[in-house]
C-alpha positions in Angstrom: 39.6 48.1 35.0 36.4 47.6 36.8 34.5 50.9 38.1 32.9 51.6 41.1 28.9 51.5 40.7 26.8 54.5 42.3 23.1 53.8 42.6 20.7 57.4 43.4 17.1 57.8 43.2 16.5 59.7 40.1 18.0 59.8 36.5 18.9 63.9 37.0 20.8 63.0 40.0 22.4 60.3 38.0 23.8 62.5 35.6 24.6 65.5 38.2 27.0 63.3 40.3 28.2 61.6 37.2 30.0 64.4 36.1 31.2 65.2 39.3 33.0 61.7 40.1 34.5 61.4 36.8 35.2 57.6 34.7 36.3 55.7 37.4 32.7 55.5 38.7 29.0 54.8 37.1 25.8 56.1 38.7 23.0 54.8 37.9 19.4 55.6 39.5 16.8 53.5 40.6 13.8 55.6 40.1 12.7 55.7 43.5 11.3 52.3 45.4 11.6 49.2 43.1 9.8 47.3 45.9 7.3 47.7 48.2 3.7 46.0 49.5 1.7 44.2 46.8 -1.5 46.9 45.8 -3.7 43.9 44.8 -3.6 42.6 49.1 -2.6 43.6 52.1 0.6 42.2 51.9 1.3 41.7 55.7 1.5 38.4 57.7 -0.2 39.8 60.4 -0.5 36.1 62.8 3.8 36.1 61.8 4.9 38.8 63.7 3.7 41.0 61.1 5.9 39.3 58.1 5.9 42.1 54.9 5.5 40.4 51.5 7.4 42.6 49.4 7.3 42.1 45.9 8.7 43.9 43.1 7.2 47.0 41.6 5.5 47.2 38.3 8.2 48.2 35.5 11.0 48.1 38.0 12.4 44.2 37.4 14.5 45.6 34.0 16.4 48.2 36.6 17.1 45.8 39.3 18.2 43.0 37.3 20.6 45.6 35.4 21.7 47.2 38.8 22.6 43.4 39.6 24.9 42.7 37.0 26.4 46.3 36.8 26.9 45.5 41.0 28.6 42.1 39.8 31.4 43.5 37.3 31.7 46.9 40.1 35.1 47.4 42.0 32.6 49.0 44.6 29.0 49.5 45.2 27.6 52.8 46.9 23.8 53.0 47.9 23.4 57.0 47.6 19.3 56.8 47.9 18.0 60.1 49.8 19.1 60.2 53.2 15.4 60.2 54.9 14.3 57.1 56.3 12.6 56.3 52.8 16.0 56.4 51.1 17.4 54.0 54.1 14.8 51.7 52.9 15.7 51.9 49.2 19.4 51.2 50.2 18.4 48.3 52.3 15.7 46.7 49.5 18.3 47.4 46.6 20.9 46.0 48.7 19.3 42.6 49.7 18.1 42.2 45.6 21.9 42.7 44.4 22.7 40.4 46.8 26.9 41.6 46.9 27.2 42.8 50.6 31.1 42.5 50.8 30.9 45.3 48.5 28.3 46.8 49.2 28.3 50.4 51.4 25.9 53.3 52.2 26.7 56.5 51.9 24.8 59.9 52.3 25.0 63.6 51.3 23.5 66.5 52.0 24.1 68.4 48.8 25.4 67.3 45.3 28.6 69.2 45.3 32.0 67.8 44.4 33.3 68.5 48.4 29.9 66.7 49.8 29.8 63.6 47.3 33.9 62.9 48.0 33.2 63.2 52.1 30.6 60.8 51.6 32.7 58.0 49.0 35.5 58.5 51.5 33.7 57.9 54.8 30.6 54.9 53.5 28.6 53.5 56.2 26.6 50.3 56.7 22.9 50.4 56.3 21.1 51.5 59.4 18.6 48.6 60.1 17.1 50.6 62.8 15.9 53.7 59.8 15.1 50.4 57.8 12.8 49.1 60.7 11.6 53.0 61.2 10.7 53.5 57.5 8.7 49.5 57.5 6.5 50.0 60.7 5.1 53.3 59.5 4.6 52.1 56.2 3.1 48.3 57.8 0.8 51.0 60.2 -0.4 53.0 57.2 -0.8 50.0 55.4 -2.9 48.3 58.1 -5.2 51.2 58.4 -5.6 51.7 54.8 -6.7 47.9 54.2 -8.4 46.6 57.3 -10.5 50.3 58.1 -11.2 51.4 55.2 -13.7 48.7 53.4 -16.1 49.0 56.8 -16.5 52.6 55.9 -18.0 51.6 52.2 -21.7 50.4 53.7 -22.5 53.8 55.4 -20.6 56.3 53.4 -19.4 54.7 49.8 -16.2 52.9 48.6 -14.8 56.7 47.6 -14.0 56.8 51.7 -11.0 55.5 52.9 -8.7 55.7 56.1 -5.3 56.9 56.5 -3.5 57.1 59.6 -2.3 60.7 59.2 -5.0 61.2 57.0 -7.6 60.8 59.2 -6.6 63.2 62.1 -6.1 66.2 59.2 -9.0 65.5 58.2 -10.2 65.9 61.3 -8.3 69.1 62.1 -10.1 70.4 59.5 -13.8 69.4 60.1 -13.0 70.3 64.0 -12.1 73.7 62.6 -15.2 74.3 60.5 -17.3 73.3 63.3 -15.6 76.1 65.9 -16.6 78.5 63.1 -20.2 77.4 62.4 -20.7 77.6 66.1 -18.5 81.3 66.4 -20.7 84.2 68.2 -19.1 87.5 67.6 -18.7 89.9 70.3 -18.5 93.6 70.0 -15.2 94.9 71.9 -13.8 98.1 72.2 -9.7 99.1 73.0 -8.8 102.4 74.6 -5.2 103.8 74.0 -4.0 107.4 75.1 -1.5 110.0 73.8 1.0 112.0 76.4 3.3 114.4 75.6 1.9 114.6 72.4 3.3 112.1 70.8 3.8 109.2 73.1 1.1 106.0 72.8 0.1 104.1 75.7 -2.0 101.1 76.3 -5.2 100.1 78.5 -3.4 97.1 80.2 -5.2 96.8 83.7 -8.7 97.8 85.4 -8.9 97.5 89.1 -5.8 94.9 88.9 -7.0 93.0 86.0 -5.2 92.3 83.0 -7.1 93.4 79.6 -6.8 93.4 76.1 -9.7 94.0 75.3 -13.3 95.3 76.6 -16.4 93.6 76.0 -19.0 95.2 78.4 -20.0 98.5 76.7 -20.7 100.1 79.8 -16.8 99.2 81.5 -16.2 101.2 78.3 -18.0 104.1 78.9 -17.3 104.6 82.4 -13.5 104.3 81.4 -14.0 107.1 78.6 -15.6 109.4 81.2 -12.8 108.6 84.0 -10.1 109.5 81.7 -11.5 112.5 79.7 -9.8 115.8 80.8 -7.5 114.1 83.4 -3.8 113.0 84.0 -1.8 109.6 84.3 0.8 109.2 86.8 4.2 108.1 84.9 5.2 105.1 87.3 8.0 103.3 85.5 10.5 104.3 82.8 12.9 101.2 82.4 15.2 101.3 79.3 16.9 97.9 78.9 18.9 96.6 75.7 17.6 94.1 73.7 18.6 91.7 70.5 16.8 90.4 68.1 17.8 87.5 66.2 16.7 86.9 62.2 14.7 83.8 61.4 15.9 80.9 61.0 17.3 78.8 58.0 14.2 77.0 56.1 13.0 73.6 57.1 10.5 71.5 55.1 7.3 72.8 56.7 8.3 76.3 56.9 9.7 76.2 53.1 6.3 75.0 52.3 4.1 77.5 54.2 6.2 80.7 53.2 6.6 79.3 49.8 2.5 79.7 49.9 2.5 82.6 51.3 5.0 84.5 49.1 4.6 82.6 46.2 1.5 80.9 46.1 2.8 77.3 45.7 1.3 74.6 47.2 2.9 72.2 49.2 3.8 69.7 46.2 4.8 72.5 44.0 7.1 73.4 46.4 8.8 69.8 46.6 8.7 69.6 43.1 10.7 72.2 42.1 13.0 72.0 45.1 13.4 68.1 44.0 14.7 69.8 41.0 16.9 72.6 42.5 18.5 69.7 45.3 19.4 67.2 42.0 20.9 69.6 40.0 19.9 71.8 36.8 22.6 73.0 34.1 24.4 76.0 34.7 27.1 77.3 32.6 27.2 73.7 30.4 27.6 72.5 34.0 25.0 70.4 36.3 24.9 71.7 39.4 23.1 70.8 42.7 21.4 73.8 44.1 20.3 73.7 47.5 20.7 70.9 50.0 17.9 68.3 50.9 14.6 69.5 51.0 13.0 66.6 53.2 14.5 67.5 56.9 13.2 69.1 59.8 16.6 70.3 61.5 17.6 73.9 61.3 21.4 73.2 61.8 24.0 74.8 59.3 27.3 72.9 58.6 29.8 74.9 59.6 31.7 75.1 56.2 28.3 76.8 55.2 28.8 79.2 58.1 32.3 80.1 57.1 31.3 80.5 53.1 28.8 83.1 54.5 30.6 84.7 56.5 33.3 85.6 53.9 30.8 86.8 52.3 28.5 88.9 54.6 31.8 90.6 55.4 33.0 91.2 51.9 29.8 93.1 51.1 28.3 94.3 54.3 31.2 94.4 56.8 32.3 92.5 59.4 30.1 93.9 62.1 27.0 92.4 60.4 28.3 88.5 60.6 25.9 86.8 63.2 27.8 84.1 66.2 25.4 81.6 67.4 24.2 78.5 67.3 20.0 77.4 67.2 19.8 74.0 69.4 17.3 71.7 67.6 14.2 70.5 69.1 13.4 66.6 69.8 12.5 64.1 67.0 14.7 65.6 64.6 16.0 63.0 61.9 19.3 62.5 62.3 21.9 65.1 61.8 20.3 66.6 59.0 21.0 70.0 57.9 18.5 73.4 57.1 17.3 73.5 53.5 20.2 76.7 52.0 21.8 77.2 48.6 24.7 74.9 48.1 27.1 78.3 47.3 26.4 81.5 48.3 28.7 83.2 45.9 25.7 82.2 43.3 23.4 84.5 44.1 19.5 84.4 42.5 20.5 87.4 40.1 23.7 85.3 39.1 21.8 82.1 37.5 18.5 83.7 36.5 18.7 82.8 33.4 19.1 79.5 33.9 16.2 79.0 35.6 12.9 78.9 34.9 10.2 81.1 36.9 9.4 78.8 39.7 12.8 77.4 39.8 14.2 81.1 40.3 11.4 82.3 42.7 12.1 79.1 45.5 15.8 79.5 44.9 16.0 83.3 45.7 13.4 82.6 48.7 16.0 80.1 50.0 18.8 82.2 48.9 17.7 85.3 50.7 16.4 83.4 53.6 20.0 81.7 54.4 22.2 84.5 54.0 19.7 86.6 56.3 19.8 83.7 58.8 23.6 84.1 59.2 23.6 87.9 59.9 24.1 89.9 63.3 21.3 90.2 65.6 19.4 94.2 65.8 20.0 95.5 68.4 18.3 98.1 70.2 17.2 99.9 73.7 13.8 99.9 75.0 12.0 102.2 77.0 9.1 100.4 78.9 6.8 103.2 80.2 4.1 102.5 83.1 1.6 105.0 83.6 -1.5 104.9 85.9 -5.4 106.7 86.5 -6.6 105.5 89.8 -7.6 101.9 88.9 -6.5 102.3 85.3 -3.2 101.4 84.0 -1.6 101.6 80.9 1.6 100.5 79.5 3.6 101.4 76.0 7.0 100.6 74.3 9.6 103.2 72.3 12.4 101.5 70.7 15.3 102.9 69.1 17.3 100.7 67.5 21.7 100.8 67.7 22.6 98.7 65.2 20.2 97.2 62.5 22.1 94.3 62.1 19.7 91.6 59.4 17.7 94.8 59.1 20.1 95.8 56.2 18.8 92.9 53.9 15.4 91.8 55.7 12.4 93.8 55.5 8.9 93.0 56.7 5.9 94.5 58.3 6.8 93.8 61.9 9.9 94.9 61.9 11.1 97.2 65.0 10.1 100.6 64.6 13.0 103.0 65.8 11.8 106.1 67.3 14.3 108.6 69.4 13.4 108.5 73.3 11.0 111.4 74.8 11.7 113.3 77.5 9.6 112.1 80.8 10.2 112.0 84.1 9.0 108.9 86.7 6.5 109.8 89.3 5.5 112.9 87.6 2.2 113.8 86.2 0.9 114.1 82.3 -2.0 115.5 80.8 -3.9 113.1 78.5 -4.1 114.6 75.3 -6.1 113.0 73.4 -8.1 109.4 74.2 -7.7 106.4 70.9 -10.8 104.4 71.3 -11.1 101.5 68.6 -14.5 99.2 68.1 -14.8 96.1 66.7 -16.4 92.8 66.5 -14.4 89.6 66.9 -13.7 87.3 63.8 -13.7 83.4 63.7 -10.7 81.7 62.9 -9.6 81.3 59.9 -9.7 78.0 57.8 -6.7 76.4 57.5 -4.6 76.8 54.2 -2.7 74.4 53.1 0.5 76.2 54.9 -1.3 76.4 58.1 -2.5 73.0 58.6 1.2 72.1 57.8 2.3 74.1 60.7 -0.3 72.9 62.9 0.3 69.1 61.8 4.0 70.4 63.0 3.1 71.7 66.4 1.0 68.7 67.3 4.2 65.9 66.5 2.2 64.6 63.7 3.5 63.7 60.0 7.5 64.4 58.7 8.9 66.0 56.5 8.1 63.8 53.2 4.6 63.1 54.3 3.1 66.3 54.6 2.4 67.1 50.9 1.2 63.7 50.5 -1.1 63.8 53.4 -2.6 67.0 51.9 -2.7 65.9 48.1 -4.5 62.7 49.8 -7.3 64.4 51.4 -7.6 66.1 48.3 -8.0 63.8 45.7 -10.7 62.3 47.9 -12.8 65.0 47.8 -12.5 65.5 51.6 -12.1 68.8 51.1 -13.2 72.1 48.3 -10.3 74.7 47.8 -12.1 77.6 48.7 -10.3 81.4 48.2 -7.1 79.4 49.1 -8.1 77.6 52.3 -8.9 74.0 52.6 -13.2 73.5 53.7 -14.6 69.9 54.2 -17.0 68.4 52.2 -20.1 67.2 52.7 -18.9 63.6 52.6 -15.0 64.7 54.0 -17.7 65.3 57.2 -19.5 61.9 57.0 -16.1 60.1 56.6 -14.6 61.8 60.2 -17.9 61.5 62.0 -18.3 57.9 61.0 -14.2 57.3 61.9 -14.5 59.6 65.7 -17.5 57.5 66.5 -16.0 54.5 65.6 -12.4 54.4 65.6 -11.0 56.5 68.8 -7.4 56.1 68.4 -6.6 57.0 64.8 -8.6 59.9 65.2 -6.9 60.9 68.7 -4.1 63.8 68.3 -1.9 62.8 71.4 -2.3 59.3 69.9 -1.1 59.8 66.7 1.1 62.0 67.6 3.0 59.0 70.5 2.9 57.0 67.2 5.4 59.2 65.6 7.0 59.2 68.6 7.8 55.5 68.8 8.2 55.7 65.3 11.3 57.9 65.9 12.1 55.4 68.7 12.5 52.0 66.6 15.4 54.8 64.5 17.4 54.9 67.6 16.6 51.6 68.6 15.1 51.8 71.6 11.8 50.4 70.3 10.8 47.0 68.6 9.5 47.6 65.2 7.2 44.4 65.7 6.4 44.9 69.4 4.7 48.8 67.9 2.5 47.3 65.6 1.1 44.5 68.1 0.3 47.3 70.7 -1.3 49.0 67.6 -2.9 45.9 65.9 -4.6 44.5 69.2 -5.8 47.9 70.1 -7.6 48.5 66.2 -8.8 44.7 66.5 -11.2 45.9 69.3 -12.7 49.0 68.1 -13.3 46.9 64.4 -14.8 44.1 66.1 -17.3 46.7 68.0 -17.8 48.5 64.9 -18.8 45.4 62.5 -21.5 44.9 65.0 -22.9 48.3 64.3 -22.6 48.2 60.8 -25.2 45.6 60.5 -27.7 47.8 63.0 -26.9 50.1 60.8 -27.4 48.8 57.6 -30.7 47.3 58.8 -32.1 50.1 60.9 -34.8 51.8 58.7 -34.7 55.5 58.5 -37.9 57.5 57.2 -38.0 60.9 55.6 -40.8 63.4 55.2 -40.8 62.2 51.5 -43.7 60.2 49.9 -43.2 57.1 47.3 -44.4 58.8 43.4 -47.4 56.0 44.0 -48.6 57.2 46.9 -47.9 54.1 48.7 -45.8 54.6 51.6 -42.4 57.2 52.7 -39.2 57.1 51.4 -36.6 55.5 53.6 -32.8 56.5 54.1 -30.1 54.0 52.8 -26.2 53.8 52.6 -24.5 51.9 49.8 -21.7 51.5 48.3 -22.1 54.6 46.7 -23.3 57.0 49.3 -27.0 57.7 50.8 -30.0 57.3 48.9 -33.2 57.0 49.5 -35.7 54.1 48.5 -39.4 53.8 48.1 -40.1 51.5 51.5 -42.6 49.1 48.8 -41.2 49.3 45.7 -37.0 48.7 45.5 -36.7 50.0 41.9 -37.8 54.1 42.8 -34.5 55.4 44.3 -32.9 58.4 44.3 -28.9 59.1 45.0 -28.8 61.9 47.3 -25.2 63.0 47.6 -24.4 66.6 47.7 -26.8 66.6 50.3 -25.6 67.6 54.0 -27.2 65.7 56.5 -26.0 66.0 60.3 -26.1 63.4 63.5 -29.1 65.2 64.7 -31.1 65.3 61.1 -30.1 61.3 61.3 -31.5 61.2 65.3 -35.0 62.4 64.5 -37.9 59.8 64.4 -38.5 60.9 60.3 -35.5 63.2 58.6 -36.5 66.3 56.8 -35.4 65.7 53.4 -38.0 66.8 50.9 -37.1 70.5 50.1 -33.5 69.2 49.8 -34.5 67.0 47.4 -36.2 68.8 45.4 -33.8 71.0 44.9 -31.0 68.4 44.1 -33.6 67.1 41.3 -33.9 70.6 39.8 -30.2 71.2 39.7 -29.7 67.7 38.0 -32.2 68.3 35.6 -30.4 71.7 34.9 -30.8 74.9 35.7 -31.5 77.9 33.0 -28.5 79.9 31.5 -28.3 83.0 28.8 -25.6 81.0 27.3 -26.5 79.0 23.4 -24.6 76.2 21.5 -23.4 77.5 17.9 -26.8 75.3 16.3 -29.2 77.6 19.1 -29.9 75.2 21.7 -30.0 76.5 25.4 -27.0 75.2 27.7 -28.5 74.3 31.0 -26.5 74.5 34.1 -26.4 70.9 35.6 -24.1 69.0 38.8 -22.2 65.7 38.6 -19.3 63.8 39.8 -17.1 66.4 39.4 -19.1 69.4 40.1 -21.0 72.2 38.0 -20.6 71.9 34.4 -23.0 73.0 31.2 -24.7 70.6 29.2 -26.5 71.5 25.5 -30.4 71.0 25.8 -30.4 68.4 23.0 -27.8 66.4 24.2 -28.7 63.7 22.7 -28.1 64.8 19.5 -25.0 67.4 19.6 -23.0 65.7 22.4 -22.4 69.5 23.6 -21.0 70.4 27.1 -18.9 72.8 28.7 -16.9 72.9 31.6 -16.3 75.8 34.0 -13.4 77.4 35.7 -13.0 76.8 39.3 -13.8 80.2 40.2 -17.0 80.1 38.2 -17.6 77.0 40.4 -17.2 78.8 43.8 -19.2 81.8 42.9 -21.7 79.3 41.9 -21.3 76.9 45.2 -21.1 80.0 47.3 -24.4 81.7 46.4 -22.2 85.1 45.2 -23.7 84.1 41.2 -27.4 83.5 41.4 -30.0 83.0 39.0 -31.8 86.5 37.6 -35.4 85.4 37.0 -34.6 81.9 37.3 -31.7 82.5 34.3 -27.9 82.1 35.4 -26.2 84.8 33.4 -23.1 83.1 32.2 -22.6 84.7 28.4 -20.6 87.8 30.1 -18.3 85.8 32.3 -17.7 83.2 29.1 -16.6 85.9 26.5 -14.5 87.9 29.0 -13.1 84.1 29.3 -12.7 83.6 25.2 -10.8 87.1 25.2 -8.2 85.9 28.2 -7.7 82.7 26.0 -7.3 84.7 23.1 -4.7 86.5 24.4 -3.1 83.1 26.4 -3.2 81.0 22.8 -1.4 84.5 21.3 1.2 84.7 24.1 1.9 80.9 24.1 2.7 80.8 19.7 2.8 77.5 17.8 4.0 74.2 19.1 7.6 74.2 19.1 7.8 70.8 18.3 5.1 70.5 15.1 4.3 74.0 14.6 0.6 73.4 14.8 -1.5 75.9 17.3 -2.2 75.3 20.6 -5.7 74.9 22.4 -6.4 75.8 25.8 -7.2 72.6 28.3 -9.1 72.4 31.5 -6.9 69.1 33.5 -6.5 68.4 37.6 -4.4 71.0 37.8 -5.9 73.8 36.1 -5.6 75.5 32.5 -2.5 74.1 30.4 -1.8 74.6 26.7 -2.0 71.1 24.6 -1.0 70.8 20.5 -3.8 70.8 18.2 -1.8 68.1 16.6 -2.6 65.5 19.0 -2.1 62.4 18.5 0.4 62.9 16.4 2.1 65.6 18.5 1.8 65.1 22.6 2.9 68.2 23.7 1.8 69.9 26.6 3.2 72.8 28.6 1.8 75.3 31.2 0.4 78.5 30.8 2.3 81.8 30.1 1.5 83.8 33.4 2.8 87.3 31.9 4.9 89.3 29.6 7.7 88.6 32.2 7.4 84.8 31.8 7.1 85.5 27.5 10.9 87.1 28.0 11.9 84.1 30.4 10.5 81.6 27.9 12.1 83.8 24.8 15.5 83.7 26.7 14.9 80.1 27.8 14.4 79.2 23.7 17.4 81.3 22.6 20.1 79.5 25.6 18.6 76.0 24.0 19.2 77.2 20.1 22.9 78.3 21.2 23.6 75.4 23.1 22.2 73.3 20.2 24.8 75.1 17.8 27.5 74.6 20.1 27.1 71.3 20.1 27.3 71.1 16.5 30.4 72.7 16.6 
């Protein structure tokens, strides 16, 4: 008897819904897209209504041709891709390759749970051409940007720039951001607060009818200190009114991702990566078991089967008072009826499957755990006194709460919670001495620097990027060396800078918010059909062909146009002259081609370029030194000095004699930064590295003791500097590949112990 065929995304997927649909079916997984735009070209036929030329992934032919003849001998097919746009497309591109529509169906499911994957077989779909058409004009858009922008940034800036339609404006973002902190004058302020009664706090809020928060003129300060001291306020207004508070809401993609950072110091493809792994299903109890429901959405709506399953069990162990009744409305441009990201079952709680889980799997799941279950209590509830109080021009204002019932507040702690106080006895219209003046100084701070979780959220707020492109956005600017990691928080380069002045001056609309942002906008249009996938990129298209053709113009000028510097040719016969290249700016003797000089790392603004000769020298110089290498107390095992020295990738150490012992050594990120930052400077012109190194052998030590032999060969370990960070990698190599992260404590040793001792016993049950 024939089976039905279900095709997923990924192998562990395969295997979880497998088990769940029993014999009559076979799921097998595509691994992800099997086709997509050729890398080599553009792959658009731009002149034919913008015609894709899809071809077939690298690797991928040996699953579709399988997935065809398993679709050929199937009772039923079911497309189960992910059910985002992407997936849609996957369907759609699988789908048209099989080539066995009047058995083909799509279906889609929000978690992989036996009740989800049967709603979903019993109630299949057709494919959704419009998500198809979605999905192919953002990826034709990015495409077009990527291919036709980028190589006309390679003259001026290097052929490591490139474009990117997102990209670009969070790049941007950032740079903007840097700038309004380079340019940030702080101002001295002061805040004045008073006591009554003894106990009750009140606010400055108005002078003379004005609202304040704060005071910046010293002597409005003064004058207020000296008005108030020894005197009484006027009690105006007491108003109690009762108030609610509702919890937070059930996670989304961007706010999983920005409190995953801030609680747990993931970044944003950490995050997706181990929720990937929680959503498809891990074993539990010799059973696979999706986790948690799609991680890709940005709706905060909760089935209401999930409601009813927590409500059974808020009111089991809390009570029934403390089971929340309302419904959160959704904003525009959510996709589809998506759900929240929540566990799959509430009844397993964090505690429950601990030991099933590794560390980061058990840290995101009890963070979505505990964020659901909190999301579906009862409001807090509590009275508020408002209390207005007045000096002549001066008046202030304060808040006592006391809280009736505390509602999420039995499960949810955090530092702005409601502080309950019991009311004070005061009286309206009657008179109170001050007792005591608060006065607070201060000086006002820049903003802070986006973090990876911030420009998330900002990305957000400004309609720009979904849910499955904001890690990628970010890991883009990264790898481009837009931006330096810095304490956490995301700081342009040098050439991240060139790349968005060069793009702003150039290219207005990719680098426009509200544009972007209206492109996502029609983007979520051509989903519900109201927009022409084709008609969007002509409006784009003709639009970009203007500002290029303006901007080829310029890059000649630009090219051509000779720059001097302050520098002299090493003959003596005429100045240096500023160049791009493919490579970056350098600069050239003006008479003699062959004496140049690379001079990236060097920061050189719009106005250093707008001078009649650019000051460049000392810069130079400096560069030179640092190339040559700088002085360190630190010695290879034969005695040679290691100088300190700057390449592609940053700082590093390099043996004196080189040439002969082949001897460098590469330094920690943090090393970098203290370096980069100025905090670790040079004592007598010596860097003194020997200190930081040994405290670093004695870490590794204690790493390489923690982590024991290779499982796999039994040979030792040694510690390895990757992309990533430290990881541990077998001495045995090549024989032996394996690699595994680093042990992070004594708590992870007993997770890793317990991890090893589950795998032995299920290795012996097996056997028997």
């Amino acid at each position: 008897m024939a089976k039905n065929l279900v095709i997923v995304e990924s192998p562990s997927k395969a295997k979880t819904i497998e088990k769940i649909l029993g014999s009559n079916y076979e799921v097998l997984a595509s691994v992800g897209h099997c086709i997509d735009l050729p890398k080599s070209k553009i792959g658009i036929d731009i002149q034919n209504d913008f015609k894709p030329d899809y071809k077939i992934i690298k690797g991928k032919k040996d699953i579709l041709e399988k997935l065809k003849e398993k679709s050929k001998k199937a009772n039923k097919v079911f497309l189960a891709s992910d059910l985002d746009r992407e997936g849609e497309a996957i369907a759609w591109h699988i789908s048209k390759y099989i080539n066995q529509d009047s058995k083909v169906k799509r279906i889609e499911f929000n978690e992989i749970t036996k009740t989800a994957i049967s709603n979903a077989i019993r109630n299949p779909r057709d494919i959704d051409t419009n998500l198809v058409n979605s999905q192919q004009a953002r990826r034709l858009l990015d495409r077009i940007v990527g291919y036709k922008i980028s190589p006309l940034l390679w003259p001026i800036v290097g052929k490591k720039a490139s474009a990117g339609r997102v990209q670009s404006v969070s790049l941007k973002l950032i740079c903007d951001l840097e700038e309004e902190i380079k340019n940030f004058i702080s101002q001295k302020y002061y805040e004045i607060d008073i006591l009554i009664n003894k106990e009750i706090k009140l606010n400055l809020s108005e002078i003379d009818g004005e609202k304040i928060d704060k005071i910046f003129d010293e002597k409005i300060f003064k004058k207020a200190f000296s008005d108030l001291e020894n005197s009484e306020v006027m009690v105006d207004e007491i108003k109690i009114s009762k108030k609610s508070q509702k919890p937070p809401v059930v996670f989304k993609t961007s706010t999983l991702q920005q409190l995953a950072s801030s609680y747990l110091g993931f970044n944003a493809t950490k995050t997706m990566r181990v929720a990937q792994r929680l959503y498809e299903g891990l074993n539990i109890e010799g059973e696979s078991k999706g986790l948690i429901t799609y991680m890709r959405t940005d709706s905060i709506r909760v089935s209401e089967e999930a409601k009813f399953e927590a409500k059974k069990y808020i009111e089991k162990k809390y009570g029934k008072e403390y089971v929340g009744n309302y419904y959160i409305s959704d904003k525009k441009n959510i996709q589809d009826a998506h759900e929240g990201i929540r566990p799959t079952d509430i009844n397993m709680s964090p505690e429950k499957i601990e030991k099933y889980l590794t560390n980061d799997e058990y840290k995101l799941y009890k963070l979505i755990w505990d964020r659901f279950l909190v999301s579906q209590f009862a409001n807090v509830k509590y009275d508020q006194m408002q209390i207005v109080a007045s000096k002549d021009k001066y008046v202030f204002k304060g808040n006592i709460n006391r809280i009736t019932f505390d509602g999420y507040y039995k499960i949810f702690k955090s530092e702005d919670m409601i502080q309950t106080e019991d009311f004070p006895e005061l009286k309206e219209k009657h008179e109170y001495k001050i007792d005591e003046i608060l006065t607070k100084t201060g000086d006002t701070k820049p903003p802070a620097r986006y973090s990876e979780a911030t420009l998330i959220k900002k990305l957000e707020s400004l309609g720009i990027g979904r849910p499955s492109t904001y890690a990628s956005i970010i890991d883009a600017i990264k790898e481009k060396k837009y931006v330096d990691i810095v304490e956490k928080r995301l700081v342009p380069t040098i050439f991240g800078k060139e790349v968005k002045i060069l793009l702003e001056n150039n290219f207005k609309n990719i680098m426009n918010i509200k544009f972007t942002a209206s492109m996502e906008s029609k983007l979520d249009d051509v989903a519900t059909g109201k927009t022409f996938w084709v008609d969007l990129l002509k409006e784009f298209y003709n639009h970009l062909l203007d500002e290029m053709d303006v901007y080829k113009q310029k890059v000649d000028e630009l090219k051509n146009r000779v720059i001097y510097t302050d520098m002299e040719c090493s003959n003596g016969k005429g100045k240096m002259i500023l160049k791009s290249g493919s490579f970056g700016k350098y600069i050239v003797c003006e008479f003699d081609s062959s004496e140049k000089i690379s001079i990236q790392g060097i920061e050189l603004t719009e106005e250093d370029l707008n001078k009649d000769v650019v000051q460049i020298k000392d810069k130079v110089e400096k560069l030179m030194e640092i190339r040559k290498g700088l002085k360190t107390d630190m010695l290879t095992p034969n005695g040679s000095k290691y100088l300190l020295k700057i390449g592609r990738f940053g700082e590093y150490l390099e043996s004196e004699d080189y040439e002969n012992d082949k001897l460098r050594k590469t330094l920690t990120k943090d090393l970098k930064l203290k370096i980069k930052k100025g905090t670790l400077k040079p004592v007598d012109g010596v860097y003194l590295l020997r200190e930081y190194f040994e405290k670093l052998d004695n870490e590794n030590e204690k790493i390489l003791e923690l982590a024991g032999k290779c499982e796999k060969c039994g040979s030792e370990f040694n510690i390895k500097i990757g992309r990533f960070g430290k990881f541990l990698a077998c001495s045995g190599y090549p024989q032996c590949e394996n690699i595994k992260k680093i042990p992070k404590s004594d708590n992870a040793k007993k997770r890793v112990t317990k991890n090893k001792a589950k795998a032995k016993t299920t290795k012996k049950n097996k056997k028997k």
